[in-house]
Backbone as CSV, one residue per row, in Angstrom:
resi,resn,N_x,N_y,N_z,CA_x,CA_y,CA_z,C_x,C_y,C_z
1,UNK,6.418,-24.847,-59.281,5.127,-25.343,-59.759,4.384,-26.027,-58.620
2,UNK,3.179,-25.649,-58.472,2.331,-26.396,-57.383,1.099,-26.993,-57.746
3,UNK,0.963,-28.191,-57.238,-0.631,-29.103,-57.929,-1.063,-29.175,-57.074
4,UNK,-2.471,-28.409,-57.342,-3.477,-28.388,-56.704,-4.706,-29.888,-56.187
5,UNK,-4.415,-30.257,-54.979,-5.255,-31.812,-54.368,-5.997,-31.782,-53.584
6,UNK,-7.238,-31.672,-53.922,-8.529,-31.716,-53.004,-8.556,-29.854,-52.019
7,UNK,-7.797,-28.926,-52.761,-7.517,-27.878,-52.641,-6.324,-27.319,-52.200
8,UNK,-5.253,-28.101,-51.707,-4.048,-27.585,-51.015,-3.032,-27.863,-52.085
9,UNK,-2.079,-26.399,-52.438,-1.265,-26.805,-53.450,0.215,-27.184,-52.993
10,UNK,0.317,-27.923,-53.768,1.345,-29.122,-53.532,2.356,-28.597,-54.644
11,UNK,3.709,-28.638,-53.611,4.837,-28.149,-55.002,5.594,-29.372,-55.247
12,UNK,5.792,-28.963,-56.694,6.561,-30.637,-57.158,8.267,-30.019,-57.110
13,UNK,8.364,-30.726,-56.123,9.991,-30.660,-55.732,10.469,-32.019,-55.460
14,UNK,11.823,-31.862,-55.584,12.893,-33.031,-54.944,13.755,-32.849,-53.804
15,UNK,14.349,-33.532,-52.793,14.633,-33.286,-51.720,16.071,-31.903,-52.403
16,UNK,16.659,-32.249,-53.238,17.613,-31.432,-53.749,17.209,-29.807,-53.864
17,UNK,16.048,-30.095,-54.559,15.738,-28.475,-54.402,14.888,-27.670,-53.369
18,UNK,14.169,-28.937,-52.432,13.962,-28.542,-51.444,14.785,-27.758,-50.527
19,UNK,15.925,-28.837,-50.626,16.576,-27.727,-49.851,17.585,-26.544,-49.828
20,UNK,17.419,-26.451,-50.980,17.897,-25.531,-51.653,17.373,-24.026,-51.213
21,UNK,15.574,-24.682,-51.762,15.161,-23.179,-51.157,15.231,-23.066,-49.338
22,UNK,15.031,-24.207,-48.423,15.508,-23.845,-47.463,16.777,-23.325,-46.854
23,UNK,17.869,-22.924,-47.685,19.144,-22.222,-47.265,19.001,-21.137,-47.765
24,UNK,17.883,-20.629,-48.708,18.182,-19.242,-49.112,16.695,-18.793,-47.986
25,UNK,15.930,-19.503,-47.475,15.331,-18.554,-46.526,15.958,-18.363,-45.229
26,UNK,16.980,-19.330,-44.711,17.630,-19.071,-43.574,18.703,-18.138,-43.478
27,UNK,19.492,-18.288,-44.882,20.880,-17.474,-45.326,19.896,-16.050,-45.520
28,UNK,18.863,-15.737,-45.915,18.247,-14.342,-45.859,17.568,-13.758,-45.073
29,UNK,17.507,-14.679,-43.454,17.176,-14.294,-42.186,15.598,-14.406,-42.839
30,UNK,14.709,-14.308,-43.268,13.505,-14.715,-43.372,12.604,-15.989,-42.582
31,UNK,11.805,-15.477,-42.740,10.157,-16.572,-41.299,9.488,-17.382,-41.854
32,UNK,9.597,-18.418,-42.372,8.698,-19.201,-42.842,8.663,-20.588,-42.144
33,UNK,7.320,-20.811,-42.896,7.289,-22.562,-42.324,6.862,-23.877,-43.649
34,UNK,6.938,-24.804,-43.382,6.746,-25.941,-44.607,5.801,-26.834,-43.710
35,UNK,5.034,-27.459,-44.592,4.034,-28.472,-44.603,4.754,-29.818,-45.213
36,UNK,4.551,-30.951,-44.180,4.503,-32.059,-45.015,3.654,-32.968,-44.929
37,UNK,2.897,-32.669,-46.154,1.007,-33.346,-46.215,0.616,-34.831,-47.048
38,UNK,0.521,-35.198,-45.881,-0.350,-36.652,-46.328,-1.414,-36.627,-46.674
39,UNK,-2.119,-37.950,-47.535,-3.726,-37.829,-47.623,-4.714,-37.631,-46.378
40,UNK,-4.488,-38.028,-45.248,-4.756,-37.110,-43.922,-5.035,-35.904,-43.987
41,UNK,-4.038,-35.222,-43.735,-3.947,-33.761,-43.546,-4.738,-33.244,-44.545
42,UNK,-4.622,-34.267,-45.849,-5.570,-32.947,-46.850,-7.295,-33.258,-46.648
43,UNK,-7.191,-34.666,-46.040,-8.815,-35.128,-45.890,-9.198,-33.627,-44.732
44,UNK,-8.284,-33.683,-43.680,-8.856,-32.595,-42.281,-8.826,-31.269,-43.310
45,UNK,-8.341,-30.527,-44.604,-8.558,-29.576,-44.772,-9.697,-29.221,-45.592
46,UNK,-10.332,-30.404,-45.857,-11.559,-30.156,-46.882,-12.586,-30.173,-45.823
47,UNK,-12.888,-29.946,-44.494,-13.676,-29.501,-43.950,-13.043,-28.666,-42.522
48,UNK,-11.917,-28.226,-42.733,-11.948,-27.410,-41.855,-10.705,-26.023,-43.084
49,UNK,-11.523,-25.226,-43.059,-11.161,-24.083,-43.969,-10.020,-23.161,-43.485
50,UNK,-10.189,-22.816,-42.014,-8.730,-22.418,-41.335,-7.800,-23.064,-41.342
51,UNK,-7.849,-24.313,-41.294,-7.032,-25.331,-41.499,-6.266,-24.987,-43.078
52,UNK,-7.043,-25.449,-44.275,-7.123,-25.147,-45.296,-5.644,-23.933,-45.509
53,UNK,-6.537,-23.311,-45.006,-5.713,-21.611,-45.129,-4.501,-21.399,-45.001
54,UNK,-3.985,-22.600,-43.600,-3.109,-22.453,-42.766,-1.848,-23.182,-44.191
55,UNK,-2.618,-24.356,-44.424,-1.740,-25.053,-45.496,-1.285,-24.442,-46.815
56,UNK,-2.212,-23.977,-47.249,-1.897,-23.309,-48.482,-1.016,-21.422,-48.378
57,UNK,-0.797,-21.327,-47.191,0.141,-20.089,-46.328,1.903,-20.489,-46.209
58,UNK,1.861,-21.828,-46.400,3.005,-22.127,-46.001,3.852,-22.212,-47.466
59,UNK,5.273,-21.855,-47.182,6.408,-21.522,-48.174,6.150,-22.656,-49.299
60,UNK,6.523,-23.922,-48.782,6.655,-25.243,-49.406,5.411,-26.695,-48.284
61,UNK,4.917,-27.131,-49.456,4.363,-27.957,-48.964,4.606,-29.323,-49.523
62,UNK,4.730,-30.116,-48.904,6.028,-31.335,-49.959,4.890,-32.705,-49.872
63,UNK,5.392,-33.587,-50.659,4.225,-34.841,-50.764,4.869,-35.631,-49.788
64,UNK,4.240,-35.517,-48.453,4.798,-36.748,-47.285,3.606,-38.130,-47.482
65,UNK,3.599,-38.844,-48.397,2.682,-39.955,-48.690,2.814,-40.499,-50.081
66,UNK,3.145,-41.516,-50.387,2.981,-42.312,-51.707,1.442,-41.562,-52.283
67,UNK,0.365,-41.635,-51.570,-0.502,-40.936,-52.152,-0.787,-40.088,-52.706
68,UNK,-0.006,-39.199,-52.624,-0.458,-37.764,-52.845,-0.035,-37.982,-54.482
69,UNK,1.407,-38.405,-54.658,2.418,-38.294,-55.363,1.365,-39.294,-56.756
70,UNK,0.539,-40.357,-56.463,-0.336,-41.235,-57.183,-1.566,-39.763,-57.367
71,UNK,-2.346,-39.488,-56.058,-2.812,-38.028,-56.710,-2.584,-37.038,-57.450
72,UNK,-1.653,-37.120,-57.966,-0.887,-35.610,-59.112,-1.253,-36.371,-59.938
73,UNK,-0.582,-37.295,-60.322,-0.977,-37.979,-61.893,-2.223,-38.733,-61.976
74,UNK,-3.455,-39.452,-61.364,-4.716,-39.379,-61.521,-5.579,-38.323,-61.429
75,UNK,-5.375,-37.309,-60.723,-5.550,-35.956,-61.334,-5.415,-35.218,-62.523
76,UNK,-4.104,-36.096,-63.255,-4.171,-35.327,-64.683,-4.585,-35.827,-65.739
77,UNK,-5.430,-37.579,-65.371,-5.884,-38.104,-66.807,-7.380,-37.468,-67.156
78,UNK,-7.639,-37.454,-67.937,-8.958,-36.794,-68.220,-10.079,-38.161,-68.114
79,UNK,-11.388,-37.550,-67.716,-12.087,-38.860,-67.494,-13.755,-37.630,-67.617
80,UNK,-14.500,-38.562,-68.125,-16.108,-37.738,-68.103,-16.868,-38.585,-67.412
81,UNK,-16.529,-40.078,-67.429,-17.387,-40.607,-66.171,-16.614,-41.296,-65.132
82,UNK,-17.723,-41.429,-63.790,-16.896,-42.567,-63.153,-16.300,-43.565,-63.152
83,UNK,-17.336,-44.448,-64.261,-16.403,-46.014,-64.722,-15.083,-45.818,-65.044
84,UNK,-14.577,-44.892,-65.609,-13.297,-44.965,-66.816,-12.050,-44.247,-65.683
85,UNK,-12.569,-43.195,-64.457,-12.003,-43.237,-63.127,-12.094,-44.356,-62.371
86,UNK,-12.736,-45.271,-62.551,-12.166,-46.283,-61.359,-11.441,-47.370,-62.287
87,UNK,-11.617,-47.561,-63.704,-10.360,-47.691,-64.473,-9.017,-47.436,-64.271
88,UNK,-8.987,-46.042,-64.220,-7.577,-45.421,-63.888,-7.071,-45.878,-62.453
89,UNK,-8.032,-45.482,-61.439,-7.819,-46.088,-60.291,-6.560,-47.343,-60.166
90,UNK,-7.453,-48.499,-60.939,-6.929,-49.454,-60.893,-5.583,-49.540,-61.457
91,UNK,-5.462,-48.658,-62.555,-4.587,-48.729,-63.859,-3.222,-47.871,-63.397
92,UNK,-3.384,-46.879,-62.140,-2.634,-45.811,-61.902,-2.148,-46.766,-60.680
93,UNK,-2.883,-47.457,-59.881,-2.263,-48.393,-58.417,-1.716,-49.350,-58.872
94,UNK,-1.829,-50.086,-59.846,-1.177,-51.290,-60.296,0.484,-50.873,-60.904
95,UNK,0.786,-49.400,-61.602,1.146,-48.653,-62.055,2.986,-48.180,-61.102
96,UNK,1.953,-48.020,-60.111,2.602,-47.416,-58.789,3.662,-48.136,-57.861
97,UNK,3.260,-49.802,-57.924,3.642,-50.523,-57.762,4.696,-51.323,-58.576
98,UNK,4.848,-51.504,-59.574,5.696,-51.868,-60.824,6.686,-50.931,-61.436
99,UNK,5.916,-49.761,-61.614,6.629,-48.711,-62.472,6.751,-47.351,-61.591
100,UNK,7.057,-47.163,-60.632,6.604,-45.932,-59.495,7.501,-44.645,-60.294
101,UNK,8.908,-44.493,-61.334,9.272,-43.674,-61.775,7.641,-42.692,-62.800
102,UNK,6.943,-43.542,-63.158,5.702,-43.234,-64.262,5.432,-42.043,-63.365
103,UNK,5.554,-41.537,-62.271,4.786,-40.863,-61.741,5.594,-39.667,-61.361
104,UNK,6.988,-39.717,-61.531,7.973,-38.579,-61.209,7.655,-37.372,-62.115
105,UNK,7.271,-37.382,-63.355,6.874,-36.018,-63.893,5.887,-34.787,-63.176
106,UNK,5.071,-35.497,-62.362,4.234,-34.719,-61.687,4.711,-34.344,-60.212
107,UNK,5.515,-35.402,-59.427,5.676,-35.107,-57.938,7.218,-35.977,-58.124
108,UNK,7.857,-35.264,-58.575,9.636,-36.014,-58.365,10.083,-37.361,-56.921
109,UNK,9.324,-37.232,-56.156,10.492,-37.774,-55.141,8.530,-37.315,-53.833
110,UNK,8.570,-38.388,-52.803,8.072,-38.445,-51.731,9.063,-38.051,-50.584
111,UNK,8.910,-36.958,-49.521,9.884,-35.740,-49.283,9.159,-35.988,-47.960
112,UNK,9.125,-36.782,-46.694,8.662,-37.454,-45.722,9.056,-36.146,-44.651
113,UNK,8.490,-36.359,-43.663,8.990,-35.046,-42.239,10.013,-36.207,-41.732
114,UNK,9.791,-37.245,-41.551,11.185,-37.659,-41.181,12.324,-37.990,-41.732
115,UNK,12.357,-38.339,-42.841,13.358,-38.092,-43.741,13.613,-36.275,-44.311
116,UNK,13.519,-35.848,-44.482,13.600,-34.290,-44.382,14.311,-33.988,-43.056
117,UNK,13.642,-34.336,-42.063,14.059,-33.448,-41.095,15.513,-34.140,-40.597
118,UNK,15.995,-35.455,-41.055,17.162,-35.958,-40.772,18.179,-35.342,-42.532
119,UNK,17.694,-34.931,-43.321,18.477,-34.400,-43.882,18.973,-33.069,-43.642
120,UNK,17.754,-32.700,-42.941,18.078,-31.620,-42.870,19.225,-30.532,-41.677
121,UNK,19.080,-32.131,-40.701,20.075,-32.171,-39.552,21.354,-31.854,-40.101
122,UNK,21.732,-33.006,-41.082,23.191,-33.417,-41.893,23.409,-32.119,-42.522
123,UNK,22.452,-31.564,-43.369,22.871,-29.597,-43.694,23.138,-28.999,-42.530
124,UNK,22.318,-28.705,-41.816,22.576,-27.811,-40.616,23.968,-27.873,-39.361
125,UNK,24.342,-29.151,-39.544,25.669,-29.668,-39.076,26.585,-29.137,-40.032
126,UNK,26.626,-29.047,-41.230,27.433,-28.421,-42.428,27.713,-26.725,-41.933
127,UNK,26.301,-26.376,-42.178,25.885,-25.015,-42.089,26.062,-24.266,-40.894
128,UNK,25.524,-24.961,-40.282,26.114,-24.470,-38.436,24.459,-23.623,-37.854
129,UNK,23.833,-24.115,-38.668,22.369,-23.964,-38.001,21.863,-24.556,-36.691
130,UNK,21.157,-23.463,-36.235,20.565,-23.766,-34.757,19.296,-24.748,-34.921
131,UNK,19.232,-26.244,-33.914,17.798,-26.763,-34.235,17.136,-26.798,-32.706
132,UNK,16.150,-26.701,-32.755,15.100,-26.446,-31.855,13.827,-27.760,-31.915
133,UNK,14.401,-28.741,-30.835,13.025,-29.668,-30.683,11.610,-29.446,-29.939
134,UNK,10.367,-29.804,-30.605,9.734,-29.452,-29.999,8.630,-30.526,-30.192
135,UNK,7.685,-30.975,-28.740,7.029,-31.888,-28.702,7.366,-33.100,-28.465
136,UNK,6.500,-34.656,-28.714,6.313,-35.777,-28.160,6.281,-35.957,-27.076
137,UNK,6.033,-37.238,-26.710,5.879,-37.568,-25.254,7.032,-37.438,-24.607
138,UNK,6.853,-37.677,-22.976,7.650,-37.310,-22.167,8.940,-37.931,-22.480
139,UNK,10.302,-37.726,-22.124,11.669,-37.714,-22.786,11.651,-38.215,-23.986
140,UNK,10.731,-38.068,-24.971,11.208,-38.875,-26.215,11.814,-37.427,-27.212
141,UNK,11.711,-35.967,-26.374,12.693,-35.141,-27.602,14.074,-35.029,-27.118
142,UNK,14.178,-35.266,-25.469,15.451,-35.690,-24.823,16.396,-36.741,-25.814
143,UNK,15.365,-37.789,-26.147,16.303,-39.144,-26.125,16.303,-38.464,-28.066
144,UNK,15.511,-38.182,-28.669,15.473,-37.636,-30.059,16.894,-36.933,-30.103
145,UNK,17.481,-35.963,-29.799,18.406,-35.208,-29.303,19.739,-36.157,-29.190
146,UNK,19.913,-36.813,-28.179,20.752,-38.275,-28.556,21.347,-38.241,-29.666
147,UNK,19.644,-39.148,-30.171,19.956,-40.190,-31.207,20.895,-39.162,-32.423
148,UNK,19.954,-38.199,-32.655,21.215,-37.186,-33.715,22.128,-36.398,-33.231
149,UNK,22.459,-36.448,-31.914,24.086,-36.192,-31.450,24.776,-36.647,-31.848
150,UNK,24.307,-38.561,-31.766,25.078,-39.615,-32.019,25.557,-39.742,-33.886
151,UNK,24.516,-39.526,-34.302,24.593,-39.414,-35.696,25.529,-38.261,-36.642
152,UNK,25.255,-37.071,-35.972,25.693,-35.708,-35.868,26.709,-34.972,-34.940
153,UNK,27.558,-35.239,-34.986,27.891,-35.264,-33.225,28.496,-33.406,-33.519
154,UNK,28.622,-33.108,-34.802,28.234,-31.220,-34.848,27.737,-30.627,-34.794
155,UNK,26.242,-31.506,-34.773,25.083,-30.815,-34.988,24.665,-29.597,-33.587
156,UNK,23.670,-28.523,-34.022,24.010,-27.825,-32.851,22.111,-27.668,-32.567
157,UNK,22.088,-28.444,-31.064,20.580,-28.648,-30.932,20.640,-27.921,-29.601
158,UNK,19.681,-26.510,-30.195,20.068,-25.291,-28.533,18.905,-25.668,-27.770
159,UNK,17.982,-26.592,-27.782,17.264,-26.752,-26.938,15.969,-28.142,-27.509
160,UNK,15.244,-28.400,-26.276,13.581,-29.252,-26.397,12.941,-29.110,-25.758
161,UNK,11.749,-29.345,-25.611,10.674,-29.652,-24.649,9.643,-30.260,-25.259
162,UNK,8.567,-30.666,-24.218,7.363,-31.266,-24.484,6.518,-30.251,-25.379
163,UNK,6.394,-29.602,-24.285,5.311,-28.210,-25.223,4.004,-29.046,-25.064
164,UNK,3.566,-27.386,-25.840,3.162,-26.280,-25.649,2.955,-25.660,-24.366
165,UNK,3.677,-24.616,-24.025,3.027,-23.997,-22.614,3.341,-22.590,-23.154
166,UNK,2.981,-21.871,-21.741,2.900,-20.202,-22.108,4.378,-19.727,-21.862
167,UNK,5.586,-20.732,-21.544,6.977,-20.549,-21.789,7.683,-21.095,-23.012
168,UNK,6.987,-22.024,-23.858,7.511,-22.092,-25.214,8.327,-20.934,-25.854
169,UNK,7.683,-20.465,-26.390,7.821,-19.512,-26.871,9.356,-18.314,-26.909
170,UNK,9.140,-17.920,-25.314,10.244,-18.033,-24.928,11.424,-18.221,-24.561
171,UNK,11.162,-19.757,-24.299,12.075,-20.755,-24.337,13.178,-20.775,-25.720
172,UNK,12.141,-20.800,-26.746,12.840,-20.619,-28.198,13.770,-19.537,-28.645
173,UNK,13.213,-18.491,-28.432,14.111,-17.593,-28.685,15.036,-17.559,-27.658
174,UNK,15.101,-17.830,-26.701,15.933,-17.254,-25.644,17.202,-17.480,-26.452
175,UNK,17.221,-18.970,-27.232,18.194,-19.829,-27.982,19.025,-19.733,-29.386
176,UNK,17.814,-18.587,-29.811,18.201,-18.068,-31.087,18.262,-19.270,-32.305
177,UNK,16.776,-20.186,-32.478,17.191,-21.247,-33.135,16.743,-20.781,-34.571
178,UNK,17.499,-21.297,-35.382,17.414,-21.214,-37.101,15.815,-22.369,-37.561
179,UNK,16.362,-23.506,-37.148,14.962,-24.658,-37.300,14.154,-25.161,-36.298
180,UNK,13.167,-25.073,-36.505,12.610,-25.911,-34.993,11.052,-26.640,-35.916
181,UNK,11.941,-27.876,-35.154,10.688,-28.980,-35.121,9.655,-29.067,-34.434
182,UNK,8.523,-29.470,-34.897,7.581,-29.252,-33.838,6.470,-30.684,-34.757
183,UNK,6.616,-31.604,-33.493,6.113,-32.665,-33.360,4.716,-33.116,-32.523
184,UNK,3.960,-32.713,-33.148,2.911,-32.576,-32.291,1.338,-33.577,-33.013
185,UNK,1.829,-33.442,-34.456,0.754,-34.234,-35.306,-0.003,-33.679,-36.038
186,UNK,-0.454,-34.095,-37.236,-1.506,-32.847,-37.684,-3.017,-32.882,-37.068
187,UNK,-3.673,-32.141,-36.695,-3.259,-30.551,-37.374,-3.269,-29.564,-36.552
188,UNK,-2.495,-30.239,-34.946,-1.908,-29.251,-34.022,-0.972,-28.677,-34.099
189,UNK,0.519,-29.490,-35.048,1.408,-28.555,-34.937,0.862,-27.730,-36.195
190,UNK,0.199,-27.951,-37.074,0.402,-26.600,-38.066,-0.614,-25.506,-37.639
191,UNK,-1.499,-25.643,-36.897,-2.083,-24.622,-35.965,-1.505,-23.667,-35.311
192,UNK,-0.657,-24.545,-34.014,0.059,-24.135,-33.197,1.369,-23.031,-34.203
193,UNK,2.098,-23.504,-35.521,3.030,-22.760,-35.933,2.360,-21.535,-36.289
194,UNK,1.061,-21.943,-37.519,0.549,-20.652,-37.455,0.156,-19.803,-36.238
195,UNK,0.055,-19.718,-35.444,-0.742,-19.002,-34.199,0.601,-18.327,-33.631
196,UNK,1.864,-18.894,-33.684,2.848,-18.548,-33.160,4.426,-18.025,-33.669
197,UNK,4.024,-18.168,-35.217,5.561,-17.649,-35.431,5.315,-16.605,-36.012
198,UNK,4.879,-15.353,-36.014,5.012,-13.990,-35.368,5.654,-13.811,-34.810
199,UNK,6.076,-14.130,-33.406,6.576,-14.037,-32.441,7.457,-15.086,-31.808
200,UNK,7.802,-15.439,-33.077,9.179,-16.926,-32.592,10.215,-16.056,-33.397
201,UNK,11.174,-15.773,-32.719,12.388,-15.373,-33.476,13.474,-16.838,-34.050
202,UNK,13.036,-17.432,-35.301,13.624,-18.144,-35.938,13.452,-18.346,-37.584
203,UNK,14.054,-18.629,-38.409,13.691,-18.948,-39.577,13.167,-19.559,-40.621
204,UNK,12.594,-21.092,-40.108,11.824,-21.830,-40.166,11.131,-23.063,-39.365
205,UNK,10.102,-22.962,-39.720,8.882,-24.040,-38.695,8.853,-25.308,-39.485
206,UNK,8.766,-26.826,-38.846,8.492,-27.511,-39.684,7.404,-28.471,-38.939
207,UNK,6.446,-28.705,-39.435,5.556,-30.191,-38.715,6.305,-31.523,-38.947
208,UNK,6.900,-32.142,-38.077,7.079,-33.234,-38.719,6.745,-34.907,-37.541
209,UNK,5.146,-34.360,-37.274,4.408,-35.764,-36.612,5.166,-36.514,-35.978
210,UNK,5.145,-37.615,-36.523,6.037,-38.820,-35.090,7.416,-38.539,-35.331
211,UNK,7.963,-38.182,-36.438,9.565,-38.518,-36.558,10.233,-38.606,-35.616
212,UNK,10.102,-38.126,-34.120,10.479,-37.765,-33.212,10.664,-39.185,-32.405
213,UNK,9.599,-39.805,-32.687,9.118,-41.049,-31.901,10.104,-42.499,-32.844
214,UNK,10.224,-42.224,-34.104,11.409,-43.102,-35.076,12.507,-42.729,-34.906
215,UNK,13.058,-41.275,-35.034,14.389,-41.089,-34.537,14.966,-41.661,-33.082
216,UNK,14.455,-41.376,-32.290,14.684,-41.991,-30.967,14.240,-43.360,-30.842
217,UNK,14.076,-44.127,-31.302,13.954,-45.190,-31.733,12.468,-46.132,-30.758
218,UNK,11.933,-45.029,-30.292,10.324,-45.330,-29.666,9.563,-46.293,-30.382
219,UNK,9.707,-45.960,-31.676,8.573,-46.514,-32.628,9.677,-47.107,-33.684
220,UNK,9.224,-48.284,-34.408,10.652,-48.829,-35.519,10.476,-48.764,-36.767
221,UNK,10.766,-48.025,-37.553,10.347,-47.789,-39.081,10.660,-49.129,-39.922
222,UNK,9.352,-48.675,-40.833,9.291,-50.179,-41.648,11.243,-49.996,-42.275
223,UNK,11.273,-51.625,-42.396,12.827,-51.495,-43.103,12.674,-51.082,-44.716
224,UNK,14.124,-51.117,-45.038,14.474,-50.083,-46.456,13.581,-50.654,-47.614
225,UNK,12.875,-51.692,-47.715,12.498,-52.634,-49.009,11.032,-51.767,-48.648
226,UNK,10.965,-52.400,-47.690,8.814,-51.629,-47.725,9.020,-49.986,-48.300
227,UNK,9.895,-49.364,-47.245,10.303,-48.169,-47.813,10.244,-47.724,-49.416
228,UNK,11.275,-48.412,-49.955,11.375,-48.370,-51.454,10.311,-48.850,-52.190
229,UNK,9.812,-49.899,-51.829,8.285,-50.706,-52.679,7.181,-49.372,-52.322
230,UNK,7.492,-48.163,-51.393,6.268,-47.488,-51.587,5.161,-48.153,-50.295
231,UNK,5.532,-49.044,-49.412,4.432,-49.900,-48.639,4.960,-49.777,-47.134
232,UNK,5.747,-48.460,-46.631,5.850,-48.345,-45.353,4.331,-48.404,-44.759
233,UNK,3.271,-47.897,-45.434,2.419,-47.733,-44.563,1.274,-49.157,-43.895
234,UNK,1.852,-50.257,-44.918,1.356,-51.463,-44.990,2.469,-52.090,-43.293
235,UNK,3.380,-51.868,-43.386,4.408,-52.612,-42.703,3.609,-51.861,-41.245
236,UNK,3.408,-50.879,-41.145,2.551,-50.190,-40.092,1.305,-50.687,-39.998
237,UNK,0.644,-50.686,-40.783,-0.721,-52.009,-40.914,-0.497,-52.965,-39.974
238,UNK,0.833,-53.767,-40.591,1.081,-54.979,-39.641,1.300,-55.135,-38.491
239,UNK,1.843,-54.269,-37.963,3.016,-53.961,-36.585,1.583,-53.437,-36.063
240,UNK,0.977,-52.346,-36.311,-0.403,-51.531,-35.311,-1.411,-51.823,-35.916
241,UNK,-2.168,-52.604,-35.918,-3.543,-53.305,-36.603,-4.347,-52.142,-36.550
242,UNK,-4.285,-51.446,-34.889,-5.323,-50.374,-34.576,-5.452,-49.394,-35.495
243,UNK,-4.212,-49.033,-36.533,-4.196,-48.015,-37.272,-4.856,-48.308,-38.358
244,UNK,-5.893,-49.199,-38.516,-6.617,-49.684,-39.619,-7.322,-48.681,-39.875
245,UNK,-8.437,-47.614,-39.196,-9.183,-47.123,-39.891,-8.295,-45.756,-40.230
246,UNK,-7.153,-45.307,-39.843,-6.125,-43.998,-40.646,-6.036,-44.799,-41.765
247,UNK,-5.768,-45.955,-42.199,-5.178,-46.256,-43.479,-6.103,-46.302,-44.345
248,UNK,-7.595,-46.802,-43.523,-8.993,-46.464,-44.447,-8.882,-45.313,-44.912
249,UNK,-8.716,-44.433,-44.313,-9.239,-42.780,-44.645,-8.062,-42.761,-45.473
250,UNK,-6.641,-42.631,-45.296,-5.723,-42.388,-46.401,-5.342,-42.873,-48.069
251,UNK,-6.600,-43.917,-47.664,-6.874,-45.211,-48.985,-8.209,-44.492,-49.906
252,UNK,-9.005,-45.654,-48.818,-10.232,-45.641,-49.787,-10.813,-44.342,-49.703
253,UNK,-10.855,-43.743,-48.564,-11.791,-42.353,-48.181,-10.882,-41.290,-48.756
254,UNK,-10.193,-41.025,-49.252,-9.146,-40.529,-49.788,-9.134,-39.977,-51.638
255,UNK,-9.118,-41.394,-51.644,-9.363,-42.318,-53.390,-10.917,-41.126,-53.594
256,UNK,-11.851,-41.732,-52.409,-13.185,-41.452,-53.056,-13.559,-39.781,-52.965
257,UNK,-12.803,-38.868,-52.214,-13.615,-37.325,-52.357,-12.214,-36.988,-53.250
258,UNK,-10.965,-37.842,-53.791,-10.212,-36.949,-54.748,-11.293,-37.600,-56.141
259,UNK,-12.032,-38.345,-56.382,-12.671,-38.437,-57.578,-13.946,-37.936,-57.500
260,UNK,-14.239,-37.345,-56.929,-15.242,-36.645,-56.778,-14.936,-34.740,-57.228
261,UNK,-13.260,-34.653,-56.643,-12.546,-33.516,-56.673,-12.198,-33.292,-58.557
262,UNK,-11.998,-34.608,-58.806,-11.149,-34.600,-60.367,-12.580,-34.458,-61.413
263,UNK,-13.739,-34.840,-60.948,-15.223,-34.936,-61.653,-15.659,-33.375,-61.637
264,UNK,-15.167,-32.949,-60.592,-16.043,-31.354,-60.627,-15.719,-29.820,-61.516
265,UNK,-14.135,-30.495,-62.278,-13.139,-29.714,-63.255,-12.771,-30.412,-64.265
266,UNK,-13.615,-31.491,-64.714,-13.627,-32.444,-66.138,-15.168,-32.067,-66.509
């Protein structure tokens, strides 16, 4: 099942069956790639339509944002005017905060690129899958690599680089990798995957933005409580002030063209 948000459809999965379907596209040698979309990514696809395209192309697209997951279910109350939406507004955030299960019928579980992609390590160490780093700044997919050696110490990581160059590509297959990360941010790496896996001999692509920069421990993820309260992105507020106007756009600018989105099909 997929819910449709500000146009990109969103499948309501749990990390369980997520990855579920990711072992039957690798175990069936098949090419795909996954999205994991924040209120960001979906703000850049409501005016850029290739973009758009690129998202709604991909196998699985998972809710990487408390938001989105609050978007499925204010999306499904019915409303004929604005007042009685910024009602809900209030009624669905206050909601979110207290009662955050209220909202599992529509989007089970918030399914992060960095949490994903460290589960997905712990399978692939099981499985004996090839992973392929790709992107961040200079040694941070070196030291990334490390950190889940250290964690993983089965895990089987056939290669990294900075990237993008006109040896990528190459580079990848030479290795024969099953997963490859590609850390680049939106909405370069999901560009860059579309434009290029044609011609990547592997089985799945994943965007997964900074994770690269938290795993290696560059950047320090909010601890487990903000996590669970739903308010990593507040704890980032605090720590990078500068990131004030992303959290505008993922908030309020966000809030305001999905009620504009929910007004135009009521």
């Amino acid at each position: 099942m997929k819910i449709d948000i500000l146009g990109v459809k969103i499948d309501n999965l749990n990390y369980f069956d997520t990855l579920k379907k990711i072992e039957l596209i690798i175990d069936s040698n098949l090419k795909e790639y996954i999205v994991t979309a924040n209120p960001e990514i979906l703000l850049e696809a409501l005016n850029n339509l290739k973009y758009l395209n690129i998202l709604n192309k991909a196998k699985l697209v998972t809710a990487d944002g408390i938001g989105i997951i609050w978007a499925a279910k204010f999306l499904s109350l019915k409303s004929k005017s604005y007042f009685k939406s910024i009602i809900q507004i209030i009624y669905t955030g206050i909601l979110l905060l207290i009662y955050p299960k209220y909202f599992a019928k529509f989007i089970p579980e918030r399914i992060t690129g960095i949490d994903l992609m460290d589960k997905l390590c712990k399978f692939s160490e099981k499985k004996k899958y090839n992973i392929y780093l790709l992107g961040g700044e200079a040694g941070i997919a070196q030291k990334t690599k490390v950190e889940l050696l250290i964690k993983y110490p089965n895990l089987s990581i056939v290669g990294y680089e900075i990237g993008p160059d006109e040896k990528t590509v190459e580079n990848i297959n030479r290795v024969r990798a099953n997963i490859l990360f590609v850390a680049f941010g939106a909405p370069k790496q999901e560009l860059w995957i579309d434009q290029n896996l044609n011609n990547l001999n592997i089985n799945l692509a994943i965007g997964v933005g900074g994770a690269f920069d938290f795993v290696s421990g560059q950047v320090k993820r909010a601890p487990r409580i903000y996590q669970d309260l739903n308010l990593e992105w507040f704890y980032r507020l605090i720590k990078e002030p500068w990131r004030a106007i992303r959290i505008f756009n993922a908030t309020f600018k966000f809030i305001y063209y999905l009620t504009k989105f929910k007004h135009q099909f009521n």
